[in-house]
Backbone bond lengths (Angstrom), bond angles and torsions (degrees), N, CA, C in turn:
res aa  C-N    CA-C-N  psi(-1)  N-CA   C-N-CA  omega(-1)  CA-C   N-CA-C  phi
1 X - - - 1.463 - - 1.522 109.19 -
2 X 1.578 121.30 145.35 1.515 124.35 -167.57 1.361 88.70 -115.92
3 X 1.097 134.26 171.99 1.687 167.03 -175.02 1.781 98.74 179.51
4 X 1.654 75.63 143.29 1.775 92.89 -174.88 1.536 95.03 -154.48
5 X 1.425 118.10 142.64 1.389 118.82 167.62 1.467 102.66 -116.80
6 X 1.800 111.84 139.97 1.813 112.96 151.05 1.272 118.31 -19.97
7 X 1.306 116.57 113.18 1.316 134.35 147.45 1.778 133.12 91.50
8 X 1.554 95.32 1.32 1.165 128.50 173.56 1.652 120.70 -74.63
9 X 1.115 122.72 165.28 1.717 113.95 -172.79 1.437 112.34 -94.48
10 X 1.607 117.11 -25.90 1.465 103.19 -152.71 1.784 75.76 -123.18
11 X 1.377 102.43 157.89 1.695 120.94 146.57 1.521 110.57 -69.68
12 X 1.355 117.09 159.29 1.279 111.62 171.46 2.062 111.16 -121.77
13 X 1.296 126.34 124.36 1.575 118.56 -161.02 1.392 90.03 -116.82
14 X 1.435 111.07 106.29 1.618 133.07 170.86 1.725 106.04 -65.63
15 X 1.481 97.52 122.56 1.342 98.95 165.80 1.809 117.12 -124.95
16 X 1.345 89.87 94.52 1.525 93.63 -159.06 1.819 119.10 -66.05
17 X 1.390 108.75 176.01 1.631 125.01 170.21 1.793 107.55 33.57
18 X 1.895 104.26 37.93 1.868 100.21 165.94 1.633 111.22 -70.02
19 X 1.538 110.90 132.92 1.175 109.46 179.22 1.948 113.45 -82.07
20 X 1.407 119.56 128.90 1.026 147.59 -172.93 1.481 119.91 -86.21
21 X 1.479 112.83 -45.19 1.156 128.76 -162.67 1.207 136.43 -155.47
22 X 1.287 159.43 -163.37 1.568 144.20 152.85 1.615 117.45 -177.60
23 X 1.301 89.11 134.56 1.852 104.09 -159.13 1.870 79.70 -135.98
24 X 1.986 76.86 140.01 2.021 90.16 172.73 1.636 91.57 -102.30
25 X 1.365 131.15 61.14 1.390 113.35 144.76 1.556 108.15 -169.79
26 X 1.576 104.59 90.22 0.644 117.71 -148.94 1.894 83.90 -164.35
27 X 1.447 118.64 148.17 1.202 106.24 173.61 1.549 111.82 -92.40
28 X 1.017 119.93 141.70 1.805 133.89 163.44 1.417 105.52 -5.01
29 X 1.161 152.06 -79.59 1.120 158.66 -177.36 1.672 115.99 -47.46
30 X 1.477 106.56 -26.14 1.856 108.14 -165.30 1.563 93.23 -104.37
31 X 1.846 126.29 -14.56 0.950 118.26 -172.63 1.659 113.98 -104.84
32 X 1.464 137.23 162.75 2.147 101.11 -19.39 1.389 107.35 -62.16
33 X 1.295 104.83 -168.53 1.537 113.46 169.06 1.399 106.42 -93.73
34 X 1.557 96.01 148.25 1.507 99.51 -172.74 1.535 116.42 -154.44
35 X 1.027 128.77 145.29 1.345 138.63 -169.92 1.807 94.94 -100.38
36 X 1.955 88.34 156.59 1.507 117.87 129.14 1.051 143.01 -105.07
37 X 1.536 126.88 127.17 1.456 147.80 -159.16 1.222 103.64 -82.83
38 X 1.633 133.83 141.28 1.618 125.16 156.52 1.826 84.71 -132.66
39 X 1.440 104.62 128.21 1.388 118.65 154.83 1.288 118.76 -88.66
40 X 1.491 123.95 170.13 1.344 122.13 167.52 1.568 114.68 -89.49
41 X 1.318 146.18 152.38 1.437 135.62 168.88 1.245 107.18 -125.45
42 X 1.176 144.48 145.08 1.555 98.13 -42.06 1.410 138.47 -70.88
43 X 0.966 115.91 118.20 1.367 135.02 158.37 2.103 111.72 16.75
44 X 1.166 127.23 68.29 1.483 104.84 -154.21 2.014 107.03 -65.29
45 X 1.086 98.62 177.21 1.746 105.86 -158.41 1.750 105.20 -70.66
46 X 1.118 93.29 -45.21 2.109 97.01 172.39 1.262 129.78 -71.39
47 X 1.125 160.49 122.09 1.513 162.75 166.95 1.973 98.76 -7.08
48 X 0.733 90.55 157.03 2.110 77.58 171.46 1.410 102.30 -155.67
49 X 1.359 110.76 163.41 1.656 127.11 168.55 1.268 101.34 -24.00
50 X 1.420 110.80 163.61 1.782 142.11 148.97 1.688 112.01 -128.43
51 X 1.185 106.50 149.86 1.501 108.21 176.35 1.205 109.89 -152.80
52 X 1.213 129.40 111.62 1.248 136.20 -176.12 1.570 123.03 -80.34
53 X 1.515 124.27 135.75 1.577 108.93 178.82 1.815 104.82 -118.65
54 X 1.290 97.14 145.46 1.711 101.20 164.14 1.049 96.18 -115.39
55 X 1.357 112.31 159.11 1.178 130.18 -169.69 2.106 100.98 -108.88
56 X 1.708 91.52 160.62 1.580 82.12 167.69 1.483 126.17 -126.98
57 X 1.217 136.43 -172.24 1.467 153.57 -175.54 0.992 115.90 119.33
58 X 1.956 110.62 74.91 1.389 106.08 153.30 1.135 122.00 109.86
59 X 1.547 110.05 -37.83 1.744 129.44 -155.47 1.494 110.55 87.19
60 X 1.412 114.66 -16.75 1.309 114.22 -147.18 1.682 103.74 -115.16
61 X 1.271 105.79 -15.44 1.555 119.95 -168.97 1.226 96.70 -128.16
62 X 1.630 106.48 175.12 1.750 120.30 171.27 1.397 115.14 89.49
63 X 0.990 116.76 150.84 1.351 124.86 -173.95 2.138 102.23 -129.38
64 X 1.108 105.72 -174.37 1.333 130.66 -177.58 1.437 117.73 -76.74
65 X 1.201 110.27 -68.42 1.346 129.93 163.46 1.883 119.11 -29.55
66 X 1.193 111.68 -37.03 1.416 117.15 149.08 1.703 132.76 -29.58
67 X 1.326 79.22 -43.16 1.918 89.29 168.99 1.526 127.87 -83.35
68 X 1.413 104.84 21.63 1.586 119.38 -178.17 1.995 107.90 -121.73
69 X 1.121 102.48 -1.33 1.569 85.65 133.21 0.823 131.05 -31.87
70 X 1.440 115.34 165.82 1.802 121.06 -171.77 1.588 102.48 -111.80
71 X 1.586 106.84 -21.20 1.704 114.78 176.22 1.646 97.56 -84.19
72 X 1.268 140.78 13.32 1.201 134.77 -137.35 1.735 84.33 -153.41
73 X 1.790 103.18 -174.69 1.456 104.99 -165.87 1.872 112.95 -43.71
74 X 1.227 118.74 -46.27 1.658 99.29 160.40 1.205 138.26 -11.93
75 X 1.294 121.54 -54.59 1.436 150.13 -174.24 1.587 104.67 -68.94
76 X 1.239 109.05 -34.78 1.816 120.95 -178.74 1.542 108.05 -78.32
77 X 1.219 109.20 -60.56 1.505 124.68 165.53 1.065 105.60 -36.31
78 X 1.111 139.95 -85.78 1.938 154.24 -137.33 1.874 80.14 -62.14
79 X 1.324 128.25 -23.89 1.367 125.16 -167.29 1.152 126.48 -114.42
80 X 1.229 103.15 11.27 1.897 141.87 166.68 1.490 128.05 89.22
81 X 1.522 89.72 -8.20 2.188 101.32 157.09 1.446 110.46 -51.51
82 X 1.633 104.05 117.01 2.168 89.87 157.19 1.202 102.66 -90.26
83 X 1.383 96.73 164.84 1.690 104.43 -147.22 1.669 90.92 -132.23
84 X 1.385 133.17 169.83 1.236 128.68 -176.40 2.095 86.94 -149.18
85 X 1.523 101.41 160.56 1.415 101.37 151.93 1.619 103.86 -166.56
86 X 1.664 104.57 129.78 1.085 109.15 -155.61 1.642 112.79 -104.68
87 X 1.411 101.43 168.85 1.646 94.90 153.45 1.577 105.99 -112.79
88 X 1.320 81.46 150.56 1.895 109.82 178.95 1.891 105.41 -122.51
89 X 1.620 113.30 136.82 1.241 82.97 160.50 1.052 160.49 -52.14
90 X 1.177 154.84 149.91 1.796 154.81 -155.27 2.186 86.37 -98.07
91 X 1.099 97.45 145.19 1.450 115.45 165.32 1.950 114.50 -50.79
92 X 1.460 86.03 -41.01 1.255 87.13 -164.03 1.874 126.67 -80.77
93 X 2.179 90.05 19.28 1.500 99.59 174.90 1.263 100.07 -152.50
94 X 1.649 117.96 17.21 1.744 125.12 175.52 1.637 98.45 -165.42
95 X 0.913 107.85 126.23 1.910 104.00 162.16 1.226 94.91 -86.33
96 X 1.092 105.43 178.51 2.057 150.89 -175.81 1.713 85.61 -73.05
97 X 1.351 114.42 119.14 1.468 120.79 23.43 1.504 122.30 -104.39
98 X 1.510 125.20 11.55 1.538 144.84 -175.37 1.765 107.20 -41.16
99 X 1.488 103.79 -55.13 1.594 111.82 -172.99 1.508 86.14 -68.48
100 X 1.178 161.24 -50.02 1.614 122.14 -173.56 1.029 109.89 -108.18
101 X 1.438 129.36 2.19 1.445 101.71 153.79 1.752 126.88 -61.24
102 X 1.539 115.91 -36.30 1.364 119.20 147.92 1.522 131.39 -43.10
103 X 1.231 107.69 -45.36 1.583 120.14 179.88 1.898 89.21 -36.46
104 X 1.563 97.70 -75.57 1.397 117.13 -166.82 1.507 113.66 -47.05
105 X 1.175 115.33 -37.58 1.502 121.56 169.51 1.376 102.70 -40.22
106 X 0.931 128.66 -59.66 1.926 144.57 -127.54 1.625 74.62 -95.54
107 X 1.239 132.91 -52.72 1.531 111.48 -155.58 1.552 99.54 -81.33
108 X 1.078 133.19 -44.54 1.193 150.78 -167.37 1.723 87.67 -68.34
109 X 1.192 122.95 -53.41 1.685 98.62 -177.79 2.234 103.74 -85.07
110 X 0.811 116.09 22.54 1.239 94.60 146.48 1.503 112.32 -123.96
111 X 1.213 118.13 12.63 1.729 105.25 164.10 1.438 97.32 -84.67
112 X 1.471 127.14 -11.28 1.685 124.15 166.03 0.720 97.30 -70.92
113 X 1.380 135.90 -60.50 1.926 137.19 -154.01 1.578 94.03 -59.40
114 X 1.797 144.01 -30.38 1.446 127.04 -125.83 1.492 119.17 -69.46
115 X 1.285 102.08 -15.77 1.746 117.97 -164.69 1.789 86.22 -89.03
116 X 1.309 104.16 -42.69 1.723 98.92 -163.86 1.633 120.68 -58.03
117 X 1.867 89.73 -37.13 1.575 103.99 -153.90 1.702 94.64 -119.03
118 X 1.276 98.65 20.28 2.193 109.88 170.87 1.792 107.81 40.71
119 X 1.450 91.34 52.95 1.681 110.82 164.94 1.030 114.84 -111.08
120 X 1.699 130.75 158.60 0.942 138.77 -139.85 1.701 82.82 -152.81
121 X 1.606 77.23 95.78 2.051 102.99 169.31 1.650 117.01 -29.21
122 X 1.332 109.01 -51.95 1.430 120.56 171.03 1.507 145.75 -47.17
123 X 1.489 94.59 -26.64 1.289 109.55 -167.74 1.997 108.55 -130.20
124 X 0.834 99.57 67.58 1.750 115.88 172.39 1.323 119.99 -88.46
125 X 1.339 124.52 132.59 1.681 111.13 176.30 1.434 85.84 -129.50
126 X 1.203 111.65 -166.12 1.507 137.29 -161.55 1.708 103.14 -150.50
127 X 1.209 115.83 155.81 1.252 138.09 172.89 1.678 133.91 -158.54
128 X 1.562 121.33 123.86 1.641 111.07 165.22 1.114 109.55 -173.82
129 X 1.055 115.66 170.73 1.763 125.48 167.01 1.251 113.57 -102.88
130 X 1.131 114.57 163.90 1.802 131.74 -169.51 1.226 117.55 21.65
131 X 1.245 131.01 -113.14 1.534 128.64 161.68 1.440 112.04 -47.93
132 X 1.062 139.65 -46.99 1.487 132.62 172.94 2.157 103.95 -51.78
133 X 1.128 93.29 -56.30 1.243 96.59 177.60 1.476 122.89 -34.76
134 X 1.465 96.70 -54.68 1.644 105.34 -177.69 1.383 117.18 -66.33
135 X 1.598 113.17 -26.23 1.707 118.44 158.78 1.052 114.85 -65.05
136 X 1.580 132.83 -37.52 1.529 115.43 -175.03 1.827 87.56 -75.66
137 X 1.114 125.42 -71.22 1.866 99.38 -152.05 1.248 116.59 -52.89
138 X 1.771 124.74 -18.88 0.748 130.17 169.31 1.525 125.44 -43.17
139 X 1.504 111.53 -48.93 1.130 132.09 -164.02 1.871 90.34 -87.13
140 X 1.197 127.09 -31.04 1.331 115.50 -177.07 1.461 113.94 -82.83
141 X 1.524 102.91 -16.10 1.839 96.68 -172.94 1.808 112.61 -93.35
142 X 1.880 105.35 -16.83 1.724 120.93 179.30 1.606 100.84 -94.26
143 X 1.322 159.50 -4.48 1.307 167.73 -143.80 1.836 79.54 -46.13
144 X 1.687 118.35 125.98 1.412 114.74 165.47 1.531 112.19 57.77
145 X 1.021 120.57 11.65 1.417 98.71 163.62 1.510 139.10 -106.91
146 X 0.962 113.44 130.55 1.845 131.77 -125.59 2.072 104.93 -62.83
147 X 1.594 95.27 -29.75 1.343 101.84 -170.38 1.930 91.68 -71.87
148 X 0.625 121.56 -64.31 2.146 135.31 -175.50 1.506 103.52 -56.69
149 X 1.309 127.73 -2.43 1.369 112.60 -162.49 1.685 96.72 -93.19
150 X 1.078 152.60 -44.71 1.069 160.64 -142.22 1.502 123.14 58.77
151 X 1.423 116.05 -142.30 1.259 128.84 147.56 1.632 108.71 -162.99
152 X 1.397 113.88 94.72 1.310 123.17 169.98 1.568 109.18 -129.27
153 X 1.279 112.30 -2.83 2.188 115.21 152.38 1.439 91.11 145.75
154 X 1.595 59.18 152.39 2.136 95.16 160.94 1.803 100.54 83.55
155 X 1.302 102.18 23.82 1.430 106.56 164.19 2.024 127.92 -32.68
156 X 1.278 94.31 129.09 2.089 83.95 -158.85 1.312 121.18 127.46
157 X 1.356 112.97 -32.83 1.484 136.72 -141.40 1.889 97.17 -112.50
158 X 1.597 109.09 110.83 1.435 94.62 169.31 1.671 119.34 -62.85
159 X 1.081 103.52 159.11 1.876 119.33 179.01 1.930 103.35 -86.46
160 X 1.191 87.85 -23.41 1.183 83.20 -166.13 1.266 136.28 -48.82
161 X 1.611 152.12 158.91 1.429 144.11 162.65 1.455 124.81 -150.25
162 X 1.113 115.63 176.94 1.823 117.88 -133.97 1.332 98.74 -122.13
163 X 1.419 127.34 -1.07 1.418 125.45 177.21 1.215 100.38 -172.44
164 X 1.678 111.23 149.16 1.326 120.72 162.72 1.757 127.00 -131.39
165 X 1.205 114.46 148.44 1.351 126.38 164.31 1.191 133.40 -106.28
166 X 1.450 129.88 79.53 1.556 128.02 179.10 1.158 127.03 -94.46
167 X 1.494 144.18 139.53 1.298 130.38 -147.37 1.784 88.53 -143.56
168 X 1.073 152.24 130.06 1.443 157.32 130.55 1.693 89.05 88.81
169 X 1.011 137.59 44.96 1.312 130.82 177.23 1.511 105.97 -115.39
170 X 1.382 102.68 163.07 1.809 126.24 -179.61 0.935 101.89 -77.17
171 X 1.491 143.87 167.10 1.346 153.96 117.53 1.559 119.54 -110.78
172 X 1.473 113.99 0.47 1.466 92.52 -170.34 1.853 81.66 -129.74
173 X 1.021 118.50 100.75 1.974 114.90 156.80 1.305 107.73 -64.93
174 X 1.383 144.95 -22.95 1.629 120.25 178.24 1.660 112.03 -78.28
175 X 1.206 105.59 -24.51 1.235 103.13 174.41 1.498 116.65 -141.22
176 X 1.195 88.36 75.61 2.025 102.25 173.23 1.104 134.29 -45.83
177 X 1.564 112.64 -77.56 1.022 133.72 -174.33 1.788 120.82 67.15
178 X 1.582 105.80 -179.66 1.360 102.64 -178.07 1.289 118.61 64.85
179 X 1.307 132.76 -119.68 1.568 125.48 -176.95 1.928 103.65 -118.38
180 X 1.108 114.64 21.30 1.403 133.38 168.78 1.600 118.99 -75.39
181 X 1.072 131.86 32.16 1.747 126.17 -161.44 1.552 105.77 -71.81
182 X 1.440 100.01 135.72 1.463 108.05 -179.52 1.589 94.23 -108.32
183 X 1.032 135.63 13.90 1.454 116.94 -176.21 1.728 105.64 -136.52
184 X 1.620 113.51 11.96 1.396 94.18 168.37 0.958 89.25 -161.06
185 X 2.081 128.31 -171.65 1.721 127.36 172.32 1.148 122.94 -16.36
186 X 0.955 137.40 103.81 1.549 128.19 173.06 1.797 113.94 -155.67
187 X 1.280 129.04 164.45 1.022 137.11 151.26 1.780 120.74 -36.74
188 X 1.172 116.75 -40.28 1.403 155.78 176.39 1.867 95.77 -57.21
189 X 1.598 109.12 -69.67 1.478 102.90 175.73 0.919 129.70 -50.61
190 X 1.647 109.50 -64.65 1.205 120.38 164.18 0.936 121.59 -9.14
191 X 1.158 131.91 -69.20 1.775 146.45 -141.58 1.414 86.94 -86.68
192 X 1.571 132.65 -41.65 1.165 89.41 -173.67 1.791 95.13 -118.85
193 X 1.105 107.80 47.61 2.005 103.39 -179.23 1.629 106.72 52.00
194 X 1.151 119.89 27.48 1.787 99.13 176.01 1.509 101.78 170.38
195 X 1.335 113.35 161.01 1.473 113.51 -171.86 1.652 105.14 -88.39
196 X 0.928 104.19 -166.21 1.642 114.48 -171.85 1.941 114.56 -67.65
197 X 1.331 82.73 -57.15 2.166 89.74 171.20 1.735 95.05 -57.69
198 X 1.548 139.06 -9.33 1.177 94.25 176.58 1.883 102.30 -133.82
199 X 1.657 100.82 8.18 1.552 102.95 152.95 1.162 108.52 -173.94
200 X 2.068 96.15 95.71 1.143 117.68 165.15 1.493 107.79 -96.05
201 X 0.930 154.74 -22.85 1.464 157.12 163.48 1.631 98.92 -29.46
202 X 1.604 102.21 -73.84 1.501 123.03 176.72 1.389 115.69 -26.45
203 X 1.532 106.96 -63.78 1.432 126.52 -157.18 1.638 97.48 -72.16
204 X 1.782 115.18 -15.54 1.351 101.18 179.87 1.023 107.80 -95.82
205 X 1.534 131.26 -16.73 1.541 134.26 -161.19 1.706 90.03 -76.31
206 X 1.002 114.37 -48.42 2.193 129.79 -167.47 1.252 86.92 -64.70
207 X 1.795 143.60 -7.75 1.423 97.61 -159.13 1.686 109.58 -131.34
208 X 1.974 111.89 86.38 0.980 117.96 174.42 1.611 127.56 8.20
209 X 1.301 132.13 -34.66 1.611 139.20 -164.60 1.796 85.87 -86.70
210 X 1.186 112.60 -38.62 1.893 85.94 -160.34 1.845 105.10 -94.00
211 X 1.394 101.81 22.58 1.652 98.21 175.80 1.807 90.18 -117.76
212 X 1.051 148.32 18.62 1.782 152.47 163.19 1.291 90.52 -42.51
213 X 1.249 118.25 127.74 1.957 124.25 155.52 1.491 84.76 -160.90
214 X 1.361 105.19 -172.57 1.622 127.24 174.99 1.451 112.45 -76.16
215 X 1.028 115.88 154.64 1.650 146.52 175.61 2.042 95.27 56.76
216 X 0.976 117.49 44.11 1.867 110.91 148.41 1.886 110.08 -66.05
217 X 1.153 92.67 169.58 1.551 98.44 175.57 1.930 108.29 -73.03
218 X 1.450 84.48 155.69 1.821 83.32 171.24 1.239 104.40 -73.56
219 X 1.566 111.53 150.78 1.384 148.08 -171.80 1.711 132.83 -98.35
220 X 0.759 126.32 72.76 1.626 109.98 -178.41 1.410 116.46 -89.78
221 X 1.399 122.00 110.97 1.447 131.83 -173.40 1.460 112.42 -97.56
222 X 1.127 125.89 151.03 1.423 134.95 -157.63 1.681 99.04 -156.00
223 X 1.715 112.23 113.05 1.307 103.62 -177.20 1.607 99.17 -149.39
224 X 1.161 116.74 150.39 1.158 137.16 155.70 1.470 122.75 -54.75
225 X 1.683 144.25 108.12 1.084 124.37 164.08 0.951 138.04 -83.94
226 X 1.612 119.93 16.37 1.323 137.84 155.80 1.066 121.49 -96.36
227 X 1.744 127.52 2.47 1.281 115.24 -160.32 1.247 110.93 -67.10
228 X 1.532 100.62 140.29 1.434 117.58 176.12 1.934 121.06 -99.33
229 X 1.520 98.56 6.99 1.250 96.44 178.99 1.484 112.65 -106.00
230 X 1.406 123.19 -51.90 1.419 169.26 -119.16 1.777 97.88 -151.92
231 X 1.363 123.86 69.29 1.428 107.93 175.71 1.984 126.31 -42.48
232 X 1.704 88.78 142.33 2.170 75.74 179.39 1.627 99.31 -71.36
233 X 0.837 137.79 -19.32 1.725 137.60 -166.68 2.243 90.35 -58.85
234 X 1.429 93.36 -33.21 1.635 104.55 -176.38 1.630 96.41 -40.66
235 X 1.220 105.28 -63.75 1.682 119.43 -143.58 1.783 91.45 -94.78
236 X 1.243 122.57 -9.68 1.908 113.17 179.76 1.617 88.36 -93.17
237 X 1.514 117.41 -36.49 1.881 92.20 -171.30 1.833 103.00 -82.01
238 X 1.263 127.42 -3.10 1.350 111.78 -170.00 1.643 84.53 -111.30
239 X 0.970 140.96 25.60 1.634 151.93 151.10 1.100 111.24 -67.29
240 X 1.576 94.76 -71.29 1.186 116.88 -163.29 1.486 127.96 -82.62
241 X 1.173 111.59 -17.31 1.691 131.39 156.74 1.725 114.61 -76.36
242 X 1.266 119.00 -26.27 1.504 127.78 152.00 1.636 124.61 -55.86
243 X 1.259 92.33 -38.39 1.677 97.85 -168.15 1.476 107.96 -98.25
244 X 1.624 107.08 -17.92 2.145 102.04 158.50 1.032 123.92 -76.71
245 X 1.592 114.13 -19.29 1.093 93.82 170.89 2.005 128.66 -106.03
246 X 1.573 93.93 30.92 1.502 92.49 168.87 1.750 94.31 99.61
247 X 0.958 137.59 8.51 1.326 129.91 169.65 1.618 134.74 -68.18
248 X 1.258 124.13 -169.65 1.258 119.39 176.85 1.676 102.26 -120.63
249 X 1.454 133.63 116.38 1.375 117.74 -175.56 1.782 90.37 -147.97
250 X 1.451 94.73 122.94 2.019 120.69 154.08 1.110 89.61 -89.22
251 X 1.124 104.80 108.23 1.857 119.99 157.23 1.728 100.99 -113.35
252 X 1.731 94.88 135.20 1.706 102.74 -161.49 1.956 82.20 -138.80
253 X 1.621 126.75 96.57 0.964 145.53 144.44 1.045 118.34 -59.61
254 X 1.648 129.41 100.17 1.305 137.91 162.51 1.432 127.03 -82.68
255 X 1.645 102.58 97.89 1.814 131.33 -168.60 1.734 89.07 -49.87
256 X 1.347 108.77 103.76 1.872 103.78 158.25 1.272 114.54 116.82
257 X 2.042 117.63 -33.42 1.185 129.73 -167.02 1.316 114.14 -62.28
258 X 0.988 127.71 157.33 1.955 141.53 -160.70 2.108 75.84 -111.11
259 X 1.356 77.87 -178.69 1.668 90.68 154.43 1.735 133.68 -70.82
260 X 1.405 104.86 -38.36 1.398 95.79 161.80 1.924 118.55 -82.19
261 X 1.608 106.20 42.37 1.739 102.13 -179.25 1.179 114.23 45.51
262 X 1.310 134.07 -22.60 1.861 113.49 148.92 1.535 124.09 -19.71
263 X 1.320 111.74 144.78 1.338 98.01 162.67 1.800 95.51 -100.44
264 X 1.262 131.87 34.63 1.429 110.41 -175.38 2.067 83.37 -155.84
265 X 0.825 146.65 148.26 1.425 141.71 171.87 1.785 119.31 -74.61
266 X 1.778 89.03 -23.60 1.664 86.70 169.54 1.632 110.57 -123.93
267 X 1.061 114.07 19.21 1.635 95.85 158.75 1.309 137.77 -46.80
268 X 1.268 125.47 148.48 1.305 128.42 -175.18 1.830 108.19 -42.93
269 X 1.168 127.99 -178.26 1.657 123.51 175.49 1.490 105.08 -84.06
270 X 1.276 104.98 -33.39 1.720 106.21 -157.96 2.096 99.91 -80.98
271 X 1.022 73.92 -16.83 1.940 86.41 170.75 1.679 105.69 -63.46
272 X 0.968 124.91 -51.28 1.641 135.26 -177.54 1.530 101.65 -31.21
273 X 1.330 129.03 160.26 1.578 103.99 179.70 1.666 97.72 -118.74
274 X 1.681 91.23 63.03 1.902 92.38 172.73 1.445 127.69 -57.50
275 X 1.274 135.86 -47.70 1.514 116.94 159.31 1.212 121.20 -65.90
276 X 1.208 137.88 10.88 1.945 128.78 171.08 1.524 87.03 -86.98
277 X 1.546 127.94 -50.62 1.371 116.93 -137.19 1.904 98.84 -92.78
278 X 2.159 110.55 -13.82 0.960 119.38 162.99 1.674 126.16 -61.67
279 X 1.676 102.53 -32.83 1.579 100.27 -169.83 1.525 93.20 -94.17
280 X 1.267 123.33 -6.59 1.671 106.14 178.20 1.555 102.20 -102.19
281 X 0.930 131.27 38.05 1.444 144.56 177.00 1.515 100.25 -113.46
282 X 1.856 100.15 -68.80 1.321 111.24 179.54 1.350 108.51 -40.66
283 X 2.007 128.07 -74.58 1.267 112.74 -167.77 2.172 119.02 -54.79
284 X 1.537 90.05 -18.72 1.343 63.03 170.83 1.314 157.03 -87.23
285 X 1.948 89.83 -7.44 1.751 117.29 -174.60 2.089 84.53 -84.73
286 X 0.938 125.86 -47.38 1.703 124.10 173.59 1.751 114.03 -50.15
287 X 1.194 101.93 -31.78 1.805 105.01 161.44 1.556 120.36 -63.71
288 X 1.468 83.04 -77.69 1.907 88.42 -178.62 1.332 122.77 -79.91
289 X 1.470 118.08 -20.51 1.728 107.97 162.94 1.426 117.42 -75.00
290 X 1.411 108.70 24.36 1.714 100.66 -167.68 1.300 125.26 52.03
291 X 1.552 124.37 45.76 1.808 100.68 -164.36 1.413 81.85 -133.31
C-alpha cells in the first residue's frame, strides 16, 4: 500500500502488522506484537534515519494504527525517515514494566531489520504523546539498561536511541499530580497494579525524571500549560533537570493547551494545531538524526 502527502519528496509504502516480538501473556488477538512500517519511495541511495512512534491512552487504550496520520509518522516518511509504530502492551493485560520492555524490543529489532529496511543503526529517534510519550523519554533516559530491557526479541541488539519526541507526557510518578493519582483508581494504578505505599520502587524505576545525568539524547518536549491531565509543572521540572545537567532540550510550551493541545477542550479536531507541532518534530528529528 502507497500513501503520499502534497508537496513532499518521497511516497511512503506501508508494510503493515510485521511481527517484532512475542510474549505468552498477552491475549490472542494482541499477540505477537507487531508494528507498522512506512518506507520512503524512492528508496533514497544512503542508509537513513528510523523513528519510532507509541501511541497514547493511558497505557491502557490505543492502538498502533494511530501513527498513520499524515501529521504523524507519514509526515517523517514523505521526508525520507522510515518510520515504525508499534504495539506495546495496554496496562489493562500487563503492568509496567511490560510497555518498555516492548518499547525496547521494537528498537532493538530494527537495528536487526537495518541492512533489510536501509537504516542506519546509529541514528534512531523516538516519538508519542501522553503515555506513548512517557515511553519514548523513557526509552531515551534507560538506553541498555539490563533491568528495562526484557526479552521479547532481537536479543544482541542495543535499545538504545539518538533523539526524542514527547508531547503531554509524565516523567515524575511519585509526584504526579493533576489527573495522575498514585494512591487510588486511576490510570496511574493500573499501570502498575497498586498504589504508591505498595509500588513505589516501581513508580520510580517508570519515571523518566529520576534517570537525568549528562549525555542522554536531545529532547524536544511539547506540553500543554493547561493540562488538566498530565500537569505542565510535569514537563518545566523534567526541562529543567535536563538542562542542569548539560543537556540538549526544545521545550515547546503550549500558552492555553488542555491535554489534548487544544486551546479549548472541545474544539473541533482539525482545530488542534497538528501540522505546526508535526513540522517542529520533523525539523527536529532532521537536526539531530543528521538528515
Amino acid at each position: 500500500m502507497q500513501l503520499s502527502l502534497p508537496g513532499c519528496p518521497y511516497a511512503c509504502n506501508l508494510l503493515p502488522a510485521l511481527q517484532y516480538g512475542e510474549v505468552p501473556d498477552v491475549p490472542p488477538w494482541e499477540a505477537p506484537l507487531c508494528l507498522d512500517l512506512l518506507l520512503p519511495s524512492p528508496m533514497p541511495a544512503q542508509p537513513v534515519p528510523a523513528v519510532i512512534y507509541a501511541h497514547g491512552g493511558g497505557w491502557a487504550e490505543g492502538e498502533r494504527s494511530s501513527g498513520l496520520y499524515p501529521w504523524l509518522n507519514p509526515l517523517l516518511t514523505a521526508h525520507g525517515f522510515v518510520t515504525v509504530s508499534i504495539t506495546y502492551r495496554l496496562s489493562r493485560f500487563a503492568p509496567f514494566p511490560a510497555q518498555i520492555y516492548d518499547a525496547k524490543a521494537a528498537v532493538r529489532w530494527l537495528r536487526s531489520q537495518a541492512q533489510k529496511y536501509h537504516i542506519d543503526p546509529e541514528r534512531i529517534g523516538v516519538w508519542g504523546d501522553s503515555a506513548g510519550g512517557h515511553l519514548g523519554a523513557l526509552l531515551g533516559m534507560t538506553g541498555d539498561w539490563p533491568e528495562l530491557e526484557g526479552s521479547c526479541g532481537s536479543p544482541g541488539f542495543s535499545s538504545r536511541v539518538q533523539a526524542v519526541v514527547a508531547r503531554c507526557a509524565p516523567y515524575d510518578f511519585l509526584h504526579p499530580g493533576g489527573e495522575l493519582i498514585n494512591d487510588a483508581p486511576s490510570p496511574v494504578t493500573q499501570l502498575f497494579d497498586g498504589t504508591i505505599t505498595e509500588r513505589e520502587d516501581l513508580m520510580r524505576q517508570a519515571s523518566p525524571f529520576y534517570y537525568v545525568g549528562p549525555d542522554v539524547p536531545p529532547f524536544q518536549i511539547v506540553h500543554g500549560t493547561l493540562d488538566e491531565t498530565v500537569p505542565f509543572e510535569q514537563a518545566e521540572r523534567f526541562t529543567q533537570a535536563l538542562n542542569e545537567a548539560g543537556n540538549k532540550v526544545d521545550f515547546h510550551p503550549l500558552e492555553g493547551a488542555y491535554h489534548n493541545l487544544r486551546q479549548q477542550q472541545l474544539l473541533p479536531w482539525s482545530d488542534t494545531p497538528w501540522e505546526e507541532l508535526g513540522a517542529r518534530a520533523l525539523s527536529f528529528f532532521q537536526k539531530h538524526l543528521d538528515y
